[in-house]
C-alpha positions as CSV (number, residue, x, y, z in Angstrom):
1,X,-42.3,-57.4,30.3
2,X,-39.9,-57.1,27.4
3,X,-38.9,-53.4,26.7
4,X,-37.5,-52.0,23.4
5,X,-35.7,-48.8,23.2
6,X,-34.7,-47.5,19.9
7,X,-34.8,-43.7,18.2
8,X,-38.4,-42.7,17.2
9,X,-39.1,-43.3,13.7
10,X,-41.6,-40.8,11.4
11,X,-44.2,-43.5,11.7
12,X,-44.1,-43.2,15.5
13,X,-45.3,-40.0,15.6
14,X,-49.0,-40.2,16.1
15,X,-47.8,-41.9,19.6
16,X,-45.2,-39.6,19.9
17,X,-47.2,-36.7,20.0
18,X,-50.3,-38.3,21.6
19,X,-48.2,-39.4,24.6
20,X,-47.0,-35.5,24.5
21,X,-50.5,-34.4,24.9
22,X,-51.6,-36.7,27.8
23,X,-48.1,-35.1,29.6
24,X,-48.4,-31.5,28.8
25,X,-51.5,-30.8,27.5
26,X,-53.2,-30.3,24.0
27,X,-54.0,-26.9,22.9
28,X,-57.3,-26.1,21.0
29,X,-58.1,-28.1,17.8
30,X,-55.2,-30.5,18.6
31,X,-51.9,-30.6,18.0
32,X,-51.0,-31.2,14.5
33,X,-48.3,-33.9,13.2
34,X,-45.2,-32.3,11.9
35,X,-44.4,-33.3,8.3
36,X,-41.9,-35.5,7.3
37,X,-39.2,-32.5,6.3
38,X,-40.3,-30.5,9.5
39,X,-39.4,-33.5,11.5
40,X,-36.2,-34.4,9.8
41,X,-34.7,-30.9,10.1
42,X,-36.1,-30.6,13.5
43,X,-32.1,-31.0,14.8
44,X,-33.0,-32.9,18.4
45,X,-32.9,-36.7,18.5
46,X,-36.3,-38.4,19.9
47,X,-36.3,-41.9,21.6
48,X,-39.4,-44.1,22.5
49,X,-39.5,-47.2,25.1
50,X,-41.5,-49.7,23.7
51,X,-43.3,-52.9,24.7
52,X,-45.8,-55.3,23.7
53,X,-48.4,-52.8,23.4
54,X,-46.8,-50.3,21.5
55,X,-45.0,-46.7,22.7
56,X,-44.9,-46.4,26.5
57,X,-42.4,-43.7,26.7
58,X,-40.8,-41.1,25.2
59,X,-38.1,-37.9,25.4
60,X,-36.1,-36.1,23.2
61,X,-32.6,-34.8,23.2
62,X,-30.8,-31.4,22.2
63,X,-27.2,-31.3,21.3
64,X,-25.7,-27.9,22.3
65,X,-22.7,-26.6,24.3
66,X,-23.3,-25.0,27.6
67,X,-20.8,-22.5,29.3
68,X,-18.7,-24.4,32.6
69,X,-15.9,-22.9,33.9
70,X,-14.6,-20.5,31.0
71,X,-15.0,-22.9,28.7
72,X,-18.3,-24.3,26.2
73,X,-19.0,-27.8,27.6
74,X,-20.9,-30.6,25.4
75,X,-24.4,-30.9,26.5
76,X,-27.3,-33.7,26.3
77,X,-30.3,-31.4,27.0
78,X,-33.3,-33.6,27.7
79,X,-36.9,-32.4,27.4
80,X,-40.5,-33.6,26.2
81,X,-39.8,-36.4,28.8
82,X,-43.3,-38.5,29.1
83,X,-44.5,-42.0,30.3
84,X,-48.0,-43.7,29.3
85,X,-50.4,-43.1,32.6
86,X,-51.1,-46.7,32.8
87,X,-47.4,-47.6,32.5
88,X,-45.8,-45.6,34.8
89,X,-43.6,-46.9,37.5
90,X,-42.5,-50.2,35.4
91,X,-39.0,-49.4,34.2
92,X,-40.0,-47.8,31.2
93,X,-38.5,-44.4,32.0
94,X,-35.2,-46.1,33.3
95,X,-34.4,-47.7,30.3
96,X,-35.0,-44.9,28.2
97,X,-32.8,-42.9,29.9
98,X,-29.9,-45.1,30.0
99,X,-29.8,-45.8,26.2
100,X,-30.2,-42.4,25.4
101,X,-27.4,-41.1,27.8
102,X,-25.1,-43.6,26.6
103,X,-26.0,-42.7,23.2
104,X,-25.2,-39.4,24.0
105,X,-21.9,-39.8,26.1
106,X,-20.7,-41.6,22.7
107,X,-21.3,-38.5,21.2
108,X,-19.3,-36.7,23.0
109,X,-21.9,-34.9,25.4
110,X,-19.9,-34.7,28.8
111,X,-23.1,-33.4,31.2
112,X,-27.1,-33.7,30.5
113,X,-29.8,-31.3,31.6
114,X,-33.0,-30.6,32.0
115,X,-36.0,-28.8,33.1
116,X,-38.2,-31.3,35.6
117,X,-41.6,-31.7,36.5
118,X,-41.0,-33.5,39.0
119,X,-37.1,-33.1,40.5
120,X,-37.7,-36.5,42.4
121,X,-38.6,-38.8,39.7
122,X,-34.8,-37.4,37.9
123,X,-32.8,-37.7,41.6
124,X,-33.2,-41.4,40.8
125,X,-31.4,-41.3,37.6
126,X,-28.5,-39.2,39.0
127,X,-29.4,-35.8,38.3
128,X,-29.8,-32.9,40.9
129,X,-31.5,-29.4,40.7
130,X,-28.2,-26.7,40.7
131,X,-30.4,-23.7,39.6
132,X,-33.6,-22.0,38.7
133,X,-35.0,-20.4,35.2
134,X,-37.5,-18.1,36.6
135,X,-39.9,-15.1,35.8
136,X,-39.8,-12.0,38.2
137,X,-42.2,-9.3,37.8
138,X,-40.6,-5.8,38.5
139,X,-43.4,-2.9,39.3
140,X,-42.0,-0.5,36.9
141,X,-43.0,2.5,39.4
142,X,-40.0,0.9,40.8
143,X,-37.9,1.3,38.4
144,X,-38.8,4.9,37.4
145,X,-36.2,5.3,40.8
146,X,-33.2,3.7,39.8
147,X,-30.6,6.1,39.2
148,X,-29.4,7.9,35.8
149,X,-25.9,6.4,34.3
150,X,-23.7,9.0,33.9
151,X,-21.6,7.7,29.8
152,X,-24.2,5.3,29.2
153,X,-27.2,5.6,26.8
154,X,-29.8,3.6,25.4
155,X,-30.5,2.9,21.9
156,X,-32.7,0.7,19.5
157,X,-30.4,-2.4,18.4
158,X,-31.0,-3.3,14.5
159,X,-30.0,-5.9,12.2
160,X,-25.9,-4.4,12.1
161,X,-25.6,-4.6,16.0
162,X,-26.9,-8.6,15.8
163,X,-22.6,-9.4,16.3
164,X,-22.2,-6.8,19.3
165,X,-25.3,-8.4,20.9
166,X,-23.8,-12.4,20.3
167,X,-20.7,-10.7,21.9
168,X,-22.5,-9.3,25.0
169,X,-24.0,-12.6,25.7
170,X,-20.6,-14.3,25.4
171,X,-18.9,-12.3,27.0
172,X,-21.7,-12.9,30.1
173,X,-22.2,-16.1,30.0
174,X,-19.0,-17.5,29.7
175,X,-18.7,-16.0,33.1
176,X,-21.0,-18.6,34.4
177,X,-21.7,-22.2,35.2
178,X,-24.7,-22.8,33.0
179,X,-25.5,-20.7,30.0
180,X,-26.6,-22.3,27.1
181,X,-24.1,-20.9,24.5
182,X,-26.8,-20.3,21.7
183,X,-23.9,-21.3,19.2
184,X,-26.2,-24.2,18.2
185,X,-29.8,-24.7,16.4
186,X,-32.2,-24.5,18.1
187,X,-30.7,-21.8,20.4
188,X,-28.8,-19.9,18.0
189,X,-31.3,-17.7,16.0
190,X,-31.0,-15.9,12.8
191,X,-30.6,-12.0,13.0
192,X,-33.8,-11.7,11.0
193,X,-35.4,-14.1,13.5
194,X,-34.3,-12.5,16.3
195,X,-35.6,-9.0,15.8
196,X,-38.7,-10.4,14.2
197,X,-39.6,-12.1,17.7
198,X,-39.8,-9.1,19.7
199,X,-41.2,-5.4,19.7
200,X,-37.8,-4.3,20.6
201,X,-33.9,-4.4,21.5
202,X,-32.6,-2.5,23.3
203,X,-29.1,-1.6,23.4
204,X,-26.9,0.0,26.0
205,X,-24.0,2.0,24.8
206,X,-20.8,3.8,26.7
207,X,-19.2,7.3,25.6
208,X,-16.5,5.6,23.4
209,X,-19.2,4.1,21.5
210,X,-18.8,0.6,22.6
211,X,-21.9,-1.5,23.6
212,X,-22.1,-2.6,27.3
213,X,-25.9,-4.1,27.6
214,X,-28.7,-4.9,25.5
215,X,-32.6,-6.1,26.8
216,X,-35.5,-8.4,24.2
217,X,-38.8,-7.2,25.4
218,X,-41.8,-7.4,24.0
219,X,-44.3,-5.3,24.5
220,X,-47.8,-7.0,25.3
221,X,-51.5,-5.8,24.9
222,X,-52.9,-3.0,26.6
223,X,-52.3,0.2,28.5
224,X,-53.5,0.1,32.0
225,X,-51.1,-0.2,34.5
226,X,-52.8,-2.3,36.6
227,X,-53.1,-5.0,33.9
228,X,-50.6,-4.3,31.2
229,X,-47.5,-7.2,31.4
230,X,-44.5,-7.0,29.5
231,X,-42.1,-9.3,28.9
232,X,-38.3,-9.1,29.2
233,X,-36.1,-12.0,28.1
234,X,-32.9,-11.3,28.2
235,X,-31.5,-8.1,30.3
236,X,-27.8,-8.6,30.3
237,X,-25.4,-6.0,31.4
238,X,-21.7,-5.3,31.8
239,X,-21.2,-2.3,33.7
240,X,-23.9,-0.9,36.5
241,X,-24.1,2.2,33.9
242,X,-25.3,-0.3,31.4
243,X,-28.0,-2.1,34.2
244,X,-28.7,1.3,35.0
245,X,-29.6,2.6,31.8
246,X,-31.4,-0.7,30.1
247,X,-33.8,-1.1,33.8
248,X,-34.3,3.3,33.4
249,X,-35.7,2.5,30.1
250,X,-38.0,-0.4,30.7
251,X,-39.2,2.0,33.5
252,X,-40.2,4.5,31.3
253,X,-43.4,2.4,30.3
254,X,-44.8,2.6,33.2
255,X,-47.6,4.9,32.5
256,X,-49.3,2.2,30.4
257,X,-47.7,-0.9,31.6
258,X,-47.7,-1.9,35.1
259,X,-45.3,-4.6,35.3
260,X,-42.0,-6.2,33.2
261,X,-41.8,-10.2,33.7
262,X,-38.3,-10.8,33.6
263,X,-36.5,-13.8,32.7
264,X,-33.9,-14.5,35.2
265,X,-31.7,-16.5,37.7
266,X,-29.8,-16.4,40.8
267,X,-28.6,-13.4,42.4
268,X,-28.0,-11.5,38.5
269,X,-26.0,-8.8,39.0
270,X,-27.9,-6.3,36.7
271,X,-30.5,-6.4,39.5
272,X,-28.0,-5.2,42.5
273,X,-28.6,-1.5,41.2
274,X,-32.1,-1.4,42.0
275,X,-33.4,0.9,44.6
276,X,-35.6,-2.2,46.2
277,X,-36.5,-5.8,45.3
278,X,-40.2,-5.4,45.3
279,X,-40.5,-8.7,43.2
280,X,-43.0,-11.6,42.6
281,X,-41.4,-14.8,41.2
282,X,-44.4,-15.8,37.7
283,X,-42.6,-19.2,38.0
284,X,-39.8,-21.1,38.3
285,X,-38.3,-23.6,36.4
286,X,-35.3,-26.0,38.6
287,X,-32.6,-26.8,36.5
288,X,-30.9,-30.3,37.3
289,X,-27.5,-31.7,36.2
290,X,-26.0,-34.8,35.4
291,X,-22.5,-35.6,34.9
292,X,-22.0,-38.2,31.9
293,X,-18.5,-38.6,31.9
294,X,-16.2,-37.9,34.9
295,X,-12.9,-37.5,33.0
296,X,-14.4,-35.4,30.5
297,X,-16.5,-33.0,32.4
298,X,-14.2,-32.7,35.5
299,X,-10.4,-32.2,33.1
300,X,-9.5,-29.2,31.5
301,X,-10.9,-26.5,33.9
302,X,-8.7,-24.0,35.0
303,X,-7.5,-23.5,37.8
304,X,-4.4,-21.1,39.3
305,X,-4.1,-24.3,42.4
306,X,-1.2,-25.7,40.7
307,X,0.1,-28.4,42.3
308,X,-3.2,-29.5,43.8
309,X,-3.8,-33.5,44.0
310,X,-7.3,-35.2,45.0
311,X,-8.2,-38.5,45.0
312,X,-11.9,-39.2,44.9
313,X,-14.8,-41.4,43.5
314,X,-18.3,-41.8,42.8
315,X,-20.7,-44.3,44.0
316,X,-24.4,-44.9,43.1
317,X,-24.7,-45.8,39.1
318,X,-22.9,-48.0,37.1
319,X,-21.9,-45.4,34.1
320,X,-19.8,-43.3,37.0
321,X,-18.4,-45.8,39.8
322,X,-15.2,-45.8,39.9
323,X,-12.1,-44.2,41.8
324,X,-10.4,-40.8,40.1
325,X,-7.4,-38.9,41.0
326,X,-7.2,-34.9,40.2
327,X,-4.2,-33.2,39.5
328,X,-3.7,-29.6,38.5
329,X,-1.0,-28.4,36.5
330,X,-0.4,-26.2,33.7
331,X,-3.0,-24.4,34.9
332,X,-5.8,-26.9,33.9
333,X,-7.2,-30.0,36.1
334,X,-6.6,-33.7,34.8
335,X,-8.6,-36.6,35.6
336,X,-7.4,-40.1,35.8
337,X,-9.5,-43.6,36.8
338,X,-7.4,-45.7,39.2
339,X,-7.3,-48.9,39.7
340,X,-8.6,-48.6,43.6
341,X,-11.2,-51.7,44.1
342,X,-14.4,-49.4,44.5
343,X,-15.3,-51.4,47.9
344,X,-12.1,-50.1,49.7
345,X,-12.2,-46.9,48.2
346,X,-14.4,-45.1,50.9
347,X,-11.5,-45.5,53.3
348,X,-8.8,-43.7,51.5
349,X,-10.7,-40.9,49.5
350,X,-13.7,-38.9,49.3
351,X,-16.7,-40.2,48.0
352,X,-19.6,-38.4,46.0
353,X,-22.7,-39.4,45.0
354,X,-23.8,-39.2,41.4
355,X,-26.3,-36.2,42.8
356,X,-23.4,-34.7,44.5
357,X,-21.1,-34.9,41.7
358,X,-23.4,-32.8,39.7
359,X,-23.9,-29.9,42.2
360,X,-19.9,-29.7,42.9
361,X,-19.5,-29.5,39.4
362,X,-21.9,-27.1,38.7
363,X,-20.2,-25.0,41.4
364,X,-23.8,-25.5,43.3
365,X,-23.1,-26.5,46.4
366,X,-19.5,-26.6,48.9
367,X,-18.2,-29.9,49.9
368,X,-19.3,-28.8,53.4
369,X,-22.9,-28.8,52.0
370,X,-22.6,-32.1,50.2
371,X,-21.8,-33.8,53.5
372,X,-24.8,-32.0,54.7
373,X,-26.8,-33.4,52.2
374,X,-25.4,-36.8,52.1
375,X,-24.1,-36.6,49.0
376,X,-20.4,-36.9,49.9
377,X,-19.0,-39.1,52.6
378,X,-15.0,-40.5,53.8
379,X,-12.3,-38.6,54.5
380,X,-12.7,-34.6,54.9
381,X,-9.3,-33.5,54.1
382,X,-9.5,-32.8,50.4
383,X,-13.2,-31.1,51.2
384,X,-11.2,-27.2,50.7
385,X,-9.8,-28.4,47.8
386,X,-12.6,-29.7,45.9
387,X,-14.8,-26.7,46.8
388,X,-12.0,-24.1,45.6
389,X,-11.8,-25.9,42.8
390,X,-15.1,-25.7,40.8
391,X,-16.9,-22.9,43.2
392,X,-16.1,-18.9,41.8
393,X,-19.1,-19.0,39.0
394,X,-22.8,-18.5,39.8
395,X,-24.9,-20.7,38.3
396,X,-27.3,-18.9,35.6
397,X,-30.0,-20.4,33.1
398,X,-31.4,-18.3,30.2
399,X,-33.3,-20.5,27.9
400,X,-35.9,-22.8,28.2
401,X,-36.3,-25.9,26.5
């Protein structure tokens, strides 16, 4: 069967959003077209597979930076990913994905993202789950235990402490693998936005004045402990005193609310000053990876191994084969493509899958754990070296899309 790909025009919308429906549901009295300005300043980039029988499949695309190793990486985020019942499991999906990636790699975007439904059906294409977005629910009798700060208190955060809250999340997540920077529509939101979206901010403040932490939470309906939920989106801190403080005063609802649902990931370090972990993970969201463009996403990080030298290469899609050579010096890494006949290059160097390129990356997984997993194979002896060089940075995710 012939099959078109080409960016979704406003006439392609009725499929467009039908086809969204069947995936993830239609809320009550339908889901209404966007107008012609709404979806023109929208700001992602939509893509349908097509065939003899119209729209078979569709996604769309975000461009934003996401923090890597110290520095804000260009990013494909992928999302509203969905295939035709009766069509799935003919190639549609496939093709879709490789024009739009290559449309985005000639963008610039070094790595793509995104949130699956199904992590298998994405493995194929060369991505691989490196972390979670998930919501925790705290008891807040829990917290009522966690110790006072001493130089730290809390405060409502208004409209003038909008830059000092930008510069707390900077400051955290370019300490990560992951983060989406939010310097970018749709992430980055207006002050005005911002506070309008939830019943409070909460910022965390030191004796000198300067602000250390800040939690979004919104409140929720009712007052009975046993039902009342609310929600916490970001709780980002940068000193225990400032986790202390920001967790003391969710914890001081808990006469009338029972639980705070938490957005978090990994092993956060805010959470290391709680008294217990008496959590329930809501849900969780996998995060997977995929590395567009070797050179791009793999040169430039920093690194104080200066002098280091590995050859590698990647096997398993045609966008990535190839044999590379890392170097480190200036303090940065470079990547070069040799010339090394793919075929014989298994004998001389490691070798990582697309999958396993993605988690090293990421800083997900050692080189010990890639063998493990099958993702890297050939000679061990650079396996210290590759692990050292883009391990150090948790992986964190704060924002769903």
């Amino acid at each position: 069967m012939s099959i078109t790909v080409r960016p979704v025009e406003y006439a392609d919308q009725p499929d467009y959003t039908r086809l969204g429906g069947e995936a993830f549901g239609v809320p009550e009295g339908g889901r209404p077209l966007p107008t012609r300005e709404e979806w023109a300043a929208s700001g992602f980039r939509e893509w349908g597979a097509f065939d003899s029988d119209g729209m078979a499949a569709r996604l769309r695309v975000y461009g934003f930076t996401s923090w890597f190793h110290g520095a804000r990486v260009a990013t494909a985020g992928v999302a509203g990913v969905a295939v035709e019942p009766e069509r799935r499991g003919s190639g549609h999906l496939a093709r879709l994905f490789g024009t739009a990636l290559d449309e985005a790699r000639e963008r610039g975007d070094a790595i793509s993202t995104l949130y699956p439904s199904a992590p298998g059906i994405y493995r194929r294409l060369g991505y691989e789950v490196v972390g979670s977005f998930d919501d925790v629910d705290v008891p807040l009798q829990s917290l009522s235990r966690v110790s006072a700060p001493d130089g730290v208190v809390t405060r409502r955060a208004g409209i003038a402490d909008f830059d000092a809250i930008t510069a707390l999340h900077h400051t955290w997540a370019s300490a990560q693998n992951g983060p989406v920077s939010r310097a970018e529509k749709p992430f980055w939101t207006p002050p005005e936005k911002l506070f309008a979206d939830y019943t409070g901010v909460t910022l965390a403040v030191d004796t000198a004045g300067e602000a250390v932490g800040f939690a979004s939470w919104i409140r929720g309906e009712g007052f009975t402990p046993a039902t009342a939920v609310m929600e916490v989106d970001d709780l980002i801190a940068l000193t225990p005193g400032a986790a202390r403080a920001l967790w003391r005063t969710i914890g001081s609802f808990s006469t009338v609310v029972g639980t705070a649902r938490v957005s978090t990931s990994g092993l956060d370090p805010a959470w290391l000053v709680l008294p217990s972990l008496t959590t329930t993970v809501h849900s969780a969201h996998p995060y997977m990876l995929r590395v567009l463009d070797v050179a791009a996403a793999l040169g430039g990080v920093r690194s104080p191994l200066e002098g280091a030298r590995v050859p590698f290469a990647v096997r398993g899609t045609p966008d990535l084969d190839g044999a590379w050579t890392l170097t480190v010096s200036a303090g940065a890494t470079h990547v070069e493509r040799d010339t090394v006949p793919l075929e014989d290059a298994h004998h001389e160097r490691p070798v990582l899958s697309p999958n396993g390129l993605a988690l090293l990356y990421a800083g997900a997984q050692s080189a010990g754990n890639l063998r493990f997993a099958g993702h890297l194979t050939g000679p061990a002896g650079h396996d210290a070296v590759l692990t050292a060089l883009f391990s150090g940075r948790q992986v964190h995710v704060r924002d769903y899309f």
